[in-house]
Steps between C-alpha positions, in 0.01 A plus 500: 500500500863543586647825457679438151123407354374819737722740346477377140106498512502861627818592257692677772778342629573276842756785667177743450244191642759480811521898573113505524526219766771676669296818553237293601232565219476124475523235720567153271454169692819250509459189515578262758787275396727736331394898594428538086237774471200399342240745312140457478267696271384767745948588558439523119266748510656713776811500280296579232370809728806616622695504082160703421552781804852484431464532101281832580787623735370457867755463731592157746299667792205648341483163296490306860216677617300494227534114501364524877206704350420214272549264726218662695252542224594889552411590102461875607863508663648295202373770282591758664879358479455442142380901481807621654736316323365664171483870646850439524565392121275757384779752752778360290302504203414851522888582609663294217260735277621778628827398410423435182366855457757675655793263261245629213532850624862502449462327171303801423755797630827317313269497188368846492819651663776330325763312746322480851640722796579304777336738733164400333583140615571613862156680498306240331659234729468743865143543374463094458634441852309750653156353347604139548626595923139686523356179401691322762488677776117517526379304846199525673645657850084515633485102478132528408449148536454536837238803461286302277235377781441867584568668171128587432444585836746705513413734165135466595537674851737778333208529214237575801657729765476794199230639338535452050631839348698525200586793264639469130852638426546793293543359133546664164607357204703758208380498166104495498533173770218646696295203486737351782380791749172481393496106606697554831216697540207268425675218676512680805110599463373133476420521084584220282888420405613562119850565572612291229344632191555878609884405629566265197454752273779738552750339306792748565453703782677480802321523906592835662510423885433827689487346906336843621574589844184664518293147512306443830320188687193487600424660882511177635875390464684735707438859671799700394546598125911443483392154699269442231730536228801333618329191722674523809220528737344410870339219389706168514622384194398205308650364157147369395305874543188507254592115397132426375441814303829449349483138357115630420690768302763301316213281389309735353767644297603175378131413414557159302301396265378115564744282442862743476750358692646642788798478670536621868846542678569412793149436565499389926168371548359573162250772581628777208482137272166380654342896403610452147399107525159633589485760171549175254844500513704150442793586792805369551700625846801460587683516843864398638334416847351151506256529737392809386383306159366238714237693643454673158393109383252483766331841440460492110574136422417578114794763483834350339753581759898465455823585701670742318607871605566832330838454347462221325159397375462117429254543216551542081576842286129631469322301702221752690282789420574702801731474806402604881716552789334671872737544827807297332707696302645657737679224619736524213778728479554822240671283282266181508192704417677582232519165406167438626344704216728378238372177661109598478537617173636208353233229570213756420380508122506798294215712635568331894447784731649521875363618836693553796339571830736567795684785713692729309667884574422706202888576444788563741446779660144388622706176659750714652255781642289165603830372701559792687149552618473155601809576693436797653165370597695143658261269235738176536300275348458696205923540468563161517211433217685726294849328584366164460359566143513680206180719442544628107494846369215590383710729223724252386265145489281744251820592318651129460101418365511724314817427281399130544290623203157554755274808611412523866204613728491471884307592779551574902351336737733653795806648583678225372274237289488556130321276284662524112353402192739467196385417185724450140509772257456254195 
């Protein structure tokens, strides 16, 4: 074919056919006696490919290498492409909804209010920008595709050089809520998990936090009291201290029954999503680091795995039963988790529940008294860990649960790792 009877059987036009071929996605042969380009069936099929990736968004560049992953068979790396070009529609999906809500929201004040103050606009829209730069601004400064070969080598050597110990949090719920204590309790002593019948219940109650200075850890984690209670100790710090017993935790709180769905975030290697995957679980994890989902494939090849991160989920309204997240969330800063549980809460069905594993201060002044011991005592490594991300409050992630419409449980497993269960008052 010549490229008039090219472009009409494809219905885009010849300008478009020659742009392609500048940018070298396809490479025509000319004939001989006059330089015409001539198109053969497979040129039609690459244009074909290349009007489909561009129809769904994908940019010039990402298009040209997922041609060369088709050209080598590479199915995997094709998909993968394919997977982060709809993260990013489901980002501007869930942004253009936003916007939408927050247009509604003024809709709502001019109606209830009479003539709308134009300071309400400047708050709505400051609030908009602020949301929308959070979303932007996210990057993965760690580049964990390069710690994906010694990921679980990593967590399983910081899992072994300490002995288990954890000890639940002081919890009390207002109102007659006391079944929440009483299963903190029987969690921690190895009895069977009912959270969700005694939790469900309480229709209008709200959690009362009480983060009681007077809790201790077990002999074994430090040898001062004050050490104890803060964290800043002689022993060298590791991010991934009590790992096993942790994910072992989260697990059992979540306690699927066969066949809920699960969603973990930012997932690594899959080991919180392989625990769950193990309990009956159908999992899906999702991870912005390639290769960290690539070893994830080859360790539980049945799990549906997805690039995707925190801020803006690539999956439906209502889609899982529960959602699990262990050693990421802190990547994210005050404002994204925010968003993040917004996020959560928004592919999880009515009665979805959340558990969060991962360090946490149980308000501000723990992190600053925790600051200035690890200064006075010259603990680098565990400043620049606290520069370098965003450990939550303890305080205020229960509070933002909380009027997210859930009630919340959690348990210690250090001086800094909290595993939280939250679960909807509906």
């Amino acid at each position: 074919m010549n490229i008039k009877e090219a472009a009409d059987r494809l219905g885009i036009s010849a300008r478009a056919i020659r742009f392609y071929e500048e940018k070298g996605l396809i490479s025509p042969a000319k004939q001989t006696n006059n330089g015409y380009r001539t198109y053969t069936e497979n040129d039609i099929w690459r244009l074909q490919t290349i009007t489909a990736l561009r129809e769904i968004g994908m940019s010039l560049q990402d298009i040209t290498q997922a041609l060369g992953e088709i050209d080598q068979g590479n199915q995997q790396r094709l998909e993968e492409y394919l997977e982060l070009q709809q993260a990013v529609m489901y980002a501007q999906w869930v942004e253009l909804k936003r916007m939408l809500d927050t247009t509604q929201r003024m809709i709502d004040l001019n109606r209830q209010e009479g003539p709308l103050d134009v300071s309400h606009l400047h708050d709505l829209a400051d609030s908009a920008r602020r949301l929308r730069e959070a979303r932007q601004n996210w990057h993965d400064r760690w580049n964990y595709d390069t710690q994906a070969a010694i990921h679980d080598q990593r967590v399983h050597a910081a899992a072994t050089s300490r002995l288990p110990g954890q000890i639940a949090s002081n919890v009390s719920i207002d109102s007659g809520l006391g079944a929440m204590q009483s299963t903190v309790e029987s969690d921690r002593e190895g009895a069977p998990d009912h959270y969700g019948h005694e939790v469900r219940s309480q229709q209008n109650s709200r959690t009362a936090h009480r983060l009681s200075s007077d809790t201790t850890y077990p002999e074994n984690v430090g040898s001062r009291s004050e050490e104890l209670e803060v964290g800043v100790g002689a022993r060298p710090f590791n991010i991934y201290d009590n790992y096993d017993e942790a994910l072992e935790q989260t697990a059992s709180w979540i306690s699927p029954v066969p066949g809920e769905k699960g969603l973990d975030i930012g997932t690594g290697t899959g080991n919180l999503a392989g625990k769950l995957l193990e309990r009956g679980a159908a999992m899906t994890a999702i991870d912005q680091s390639r290769e960290m989902l690539r070893t994830c494939r080859t360790k539980y090849p049945e799990m549906h795995v997805k690039l995707g991160n925190f801020l803006a989920l690539p999956f439906a309204d209502h889609s899982f039963d529960f959602v699990v997240s262990s050693f990421a969330f802190h990547h994210l800063s005050p404002d994204q988790q925010q968003l993040a549980l917004q996020e959560m809460q928004r592919v999880l069905n009515a009665r979805g529940r959340i558990c969060l594993t991962d360090l946490m201060f149980t308000g501000a002044a723990h992190r600053q008294t925790y600051i200035q011991q690890a200064e006075a005592a010259g603990q680098e490594e565990q400043l620049q860990t606290i520069k370098e991300r965003h450990f939550p409050l303890l305080d205020g992630l229960c509070g933002s649960l909380e009027d997210l419409g859930y009630v919340t449980k959690h348990i210690r497993h250090n001086a800094l790792l909290y595993t939280l269960l939250a679960v909807p008052l509906r």
